[in-house]
C-alpha positions in Angstrom: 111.3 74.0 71.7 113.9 72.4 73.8 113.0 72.3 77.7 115.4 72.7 80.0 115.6 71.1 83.4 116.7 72.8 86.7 118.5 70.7 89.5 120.2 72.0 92.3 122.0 70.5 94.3 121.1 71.6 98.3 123.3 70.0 100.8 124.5 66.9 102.1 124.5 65.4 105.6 127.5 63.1 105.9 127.8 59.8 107.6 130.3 57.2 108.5 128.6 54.8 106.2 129.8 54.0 102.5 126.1 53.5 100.9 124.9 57.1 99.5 121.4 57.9 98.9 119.9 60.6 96.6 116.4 62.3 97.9 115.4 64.1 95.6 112.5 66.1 95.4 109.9 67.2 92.3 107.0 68.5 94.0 106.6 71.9 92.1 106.1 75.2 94.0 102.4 75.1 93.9 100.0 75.6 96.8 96.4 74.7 96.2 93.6 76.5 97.8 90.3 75.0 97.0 86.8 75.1 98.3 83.0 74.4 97.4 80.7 77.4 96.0 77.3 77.1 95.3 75.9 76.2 92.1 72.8 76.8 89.6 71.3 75.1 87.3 73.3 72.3 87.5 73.0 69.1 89.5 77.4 69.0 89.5 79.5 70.2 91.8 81.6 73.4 91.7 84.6 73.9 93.3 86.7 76.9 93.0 90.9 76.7 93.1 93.4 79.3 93.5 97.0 78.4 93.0 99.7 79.9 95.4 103.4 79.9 94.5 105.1 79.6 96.7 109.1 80.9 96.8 112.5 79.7 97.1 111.6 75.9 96.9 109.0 76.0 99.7 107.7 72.9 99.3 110.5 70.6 97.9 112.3 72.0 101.3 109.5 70.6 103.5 109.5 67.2 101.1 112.9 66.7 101.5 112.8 67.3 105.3 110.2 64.7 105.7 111.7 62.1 103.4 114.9 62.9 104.9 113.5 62.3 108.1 112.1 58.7 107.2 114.7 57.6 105.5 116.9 58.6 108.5 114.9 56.2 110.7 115.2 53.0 108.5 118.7 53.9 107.7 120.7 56.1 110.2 124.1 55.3 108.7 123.7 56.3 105.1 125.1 59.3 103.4 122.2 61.6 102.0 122.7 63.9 99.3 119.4 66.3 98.8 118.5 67.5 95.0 115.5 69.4 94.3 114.3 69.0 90.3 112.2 72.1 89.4 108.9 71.6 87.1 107.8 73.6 84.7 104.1 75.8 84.8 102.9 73.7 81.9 103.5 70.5 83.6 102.3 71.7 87.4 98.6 72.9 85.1 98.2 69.8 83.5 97.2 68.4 87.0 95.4 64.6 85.1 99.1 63.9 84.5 101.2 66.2 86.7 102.4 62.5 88.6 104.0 60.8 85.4 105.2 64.2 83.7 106.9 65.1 87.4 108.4 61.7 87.6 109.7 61.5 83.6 110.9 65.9 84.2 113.0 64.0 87.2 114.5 61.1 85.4 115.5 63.0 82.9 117.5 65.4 85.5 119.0 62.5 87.1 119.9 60.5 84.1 122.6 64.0 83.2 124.1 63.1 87.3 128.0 61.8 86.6 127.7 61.0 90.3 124.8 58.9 90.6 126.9 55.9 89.6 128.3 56.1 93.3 124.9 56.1 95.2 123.0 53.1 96.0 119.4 54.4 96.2 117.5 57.3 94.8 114.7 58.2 96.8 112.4 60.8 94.6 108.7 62.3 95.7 106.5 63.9 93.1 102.9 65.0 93.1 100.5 62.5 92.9 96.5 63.5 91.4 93.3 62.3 92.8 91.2 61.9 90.0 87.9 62.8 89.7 85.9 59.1 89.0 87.7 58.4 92.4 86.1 59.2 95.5 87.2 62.5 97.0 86.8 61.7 100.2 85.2 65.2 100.8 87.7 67.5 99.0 87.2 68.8 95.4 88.2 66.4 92.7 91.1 66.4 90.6 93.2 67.4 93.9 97.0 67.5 93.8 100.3 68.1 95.6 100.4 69.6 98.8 97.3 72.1 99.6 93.7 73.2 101.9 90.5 72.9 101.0 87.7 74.6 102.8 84.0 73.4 102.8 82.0 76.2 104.0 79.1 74.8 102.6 76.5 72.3 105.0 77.4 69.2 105.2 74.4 68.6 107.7 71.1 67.9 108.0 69.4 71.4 106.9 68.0 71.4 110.8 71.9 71.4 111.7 72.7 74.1 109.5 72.6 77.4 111.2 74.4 75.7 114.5 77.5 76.9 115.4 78.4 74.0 117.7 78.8 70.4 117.6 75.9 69.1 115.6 74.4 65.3 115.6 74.7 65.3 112.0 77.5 66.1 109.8 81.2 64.7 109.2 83.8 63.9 111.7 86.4 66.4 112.3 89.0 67.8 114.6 89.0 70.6 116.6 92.3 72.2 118.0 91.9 70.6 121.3 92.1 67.2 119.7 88.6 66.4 120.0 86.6 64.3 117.6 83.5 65.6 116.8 81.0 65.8 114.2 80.4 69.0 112.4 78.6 70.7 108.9 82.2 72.4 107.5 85.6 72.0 107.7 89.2 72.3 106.8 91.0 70.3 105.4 94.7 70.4 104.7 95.6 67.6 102.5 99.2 66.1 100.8 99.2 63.9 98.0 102.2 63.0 96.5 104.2 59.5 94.9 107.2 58.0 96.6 109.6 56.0 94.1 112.6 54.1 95.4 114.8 54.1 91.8 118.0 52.1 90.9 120.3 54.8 90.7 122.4 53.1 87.6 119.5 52.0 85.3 116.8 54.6 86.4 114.5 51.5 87.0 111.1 52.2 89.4 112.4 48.9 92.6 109.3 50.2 94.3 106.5 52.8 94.9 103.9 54.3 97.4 101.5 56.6 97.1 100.6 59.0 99.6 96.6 60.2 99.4 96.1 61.8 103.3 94.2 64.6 104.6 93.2 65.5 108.0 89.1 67.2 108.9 89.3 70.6 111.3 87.0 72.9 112.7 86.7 74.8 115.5 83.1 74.6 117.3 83.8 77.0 119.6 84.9 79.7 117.1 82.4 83.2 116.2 83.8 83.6 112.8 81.3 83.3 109.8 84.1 82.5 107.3 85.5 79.1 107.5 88.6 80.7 106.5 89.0 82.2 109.7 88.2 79.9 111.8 90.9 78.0 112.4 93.9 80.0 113.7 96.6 80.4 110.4 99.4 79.7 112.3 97.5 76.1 114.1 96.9 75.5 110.1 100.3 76.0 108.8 101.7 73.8 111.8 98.9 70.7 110.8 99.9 71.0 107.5 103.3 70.1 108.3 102.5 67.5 110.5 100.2 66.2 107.7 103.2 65.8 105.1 105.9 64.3 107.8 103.3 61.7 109.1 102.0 60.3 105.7 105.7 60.3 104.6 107.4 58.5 107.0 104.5 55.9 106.5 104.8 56.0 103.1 108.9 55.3 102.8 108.4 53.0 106.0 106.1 50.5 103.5 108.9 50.5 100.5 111.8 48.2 99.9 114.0 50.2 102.0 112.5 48.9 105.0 114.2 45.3 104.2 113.4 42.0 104.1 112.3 39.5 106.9 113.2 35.8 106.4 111.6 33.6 108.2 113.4 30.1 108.2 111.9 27.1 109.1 112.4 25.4 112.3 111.1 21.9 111.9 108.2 20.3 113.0 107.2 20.9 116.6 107.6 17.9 119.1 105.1 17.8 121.6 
């Protein structure tokens, strides 16, 4: 069966400058929901996931935005043309390899481009996996993309359990004041996902960064039994943006596109 590859061009923001850069973005259109349930009869963990699509290129949008964004900070003058490379269901489920299949579905896309000959960079994001023999960190294993996960489950000592404020025990988190403290559940939205700066002629990988960032809330002075509610959805949605433009613009900011610093030698110093 032959698969065929979406790309779309979006738009392009035009500068004075000659050098052209392609952001492109393969990120899928997959929201992850995840959380912890309890378990019996086994001494593993169990995490439950529930995949969200989400429409008209939700997530490449927001990608591109932040990408856009840091590239716009090294680089003010460049031209920046904005693709978005779509991934197929198959590829998005297969979530051990969803990095490397999302990067090979992108090359592919670009390699067909009669115009990339006149850019100077390609900038491309994909998914990037946490796999499970790595340390989660507190979220559920085999985590990718863009996504929340909710542990309503004690983290605590069992004496710290039925509290519903601030307890000694626990793990660090932030409440919507900006407060640090510690606490037996959270949320957590989290964005993991690969930066590769390509040669736009030869396809070749110059450089890469991975991004693997999530950010601990809960709200100690909320009634609500479900840790789904509470934090306010709205307060979520806006730290989950936050969340992707922050670890991006670090991300690109630690590539080759940030330049080179030569440091020339001066001599010996006379005293």
């Amino acid at each position: 069966m032959i698969l065929r590859v979406a790309i779309v061009f979006l738009f392009s923001f035009t500068a004075l400058a000659a050098d052209k850069y392609a952001l492109v973005a393969a990120m899928g259109d997959q929201f992850t929901a995840a959380s912890e349930v309890h378990t019996t009869g086994s001494h593993l963990p169990n995490y439950a996931k529930r995949r969200l699509d989400v429409k008209e290129e939700g997530i490449n949008k927001l990608a591109l935005a932040s990408v856009a964004s840091a590239v716009g900070k090294l680089h003010p003058e460049v031209e920046r043309h904005y693709l978005v490379v779509a991934l197929p269901q198959d590829t998005q489920l297969r979530v051990r390899s969803i990095e490397e299949n999302a990067f090979a579905i992108a090359v592919e896309a670009l390699r067909a481009r009669p115009d990339r000959g006149e850019w100077q960079r390609i900038v491309l994001i994909t998914p990037a996996n946490r796999a499970q023999r790595q340390e989660t960190g507190g979220l559920a294993p085999d985590t990718q993309g863009i996504g929340v996960f909710t542990q309503g489950l004690c983290q605590s000592d069992i004496r710290d359990c039925d509290k519903r404020r601030s307890v000694a025990s626990g793990v660090e988190v932030t409440t919507p004041k900006g407060e640090t403290v510690k606490s037996d559940r959270y949320v957590a939205p989290y964005f993991f996902a690969k930066i590769w700066i390509l040669d736009p002629q030869s396809l070749q990988v110059l450089d890469s960064e991975v991004v693997m960032d999530h950010t601990k809330y809960n709200d100690p002075d909320s009634d609500a039994m479900d840790q789904n509610q509470v934090l306010d959805r709205k307060f979520l949605l806006t730290k989950i943006v936050e969340q992707v433009e922050k670890s991006t613009t670090l991300a690109v900011s630690r590539t080759e596109l940030r330049g080179k610093v030569e440091v020339k030698e001066k001599g010996e110093v006379k005293k």
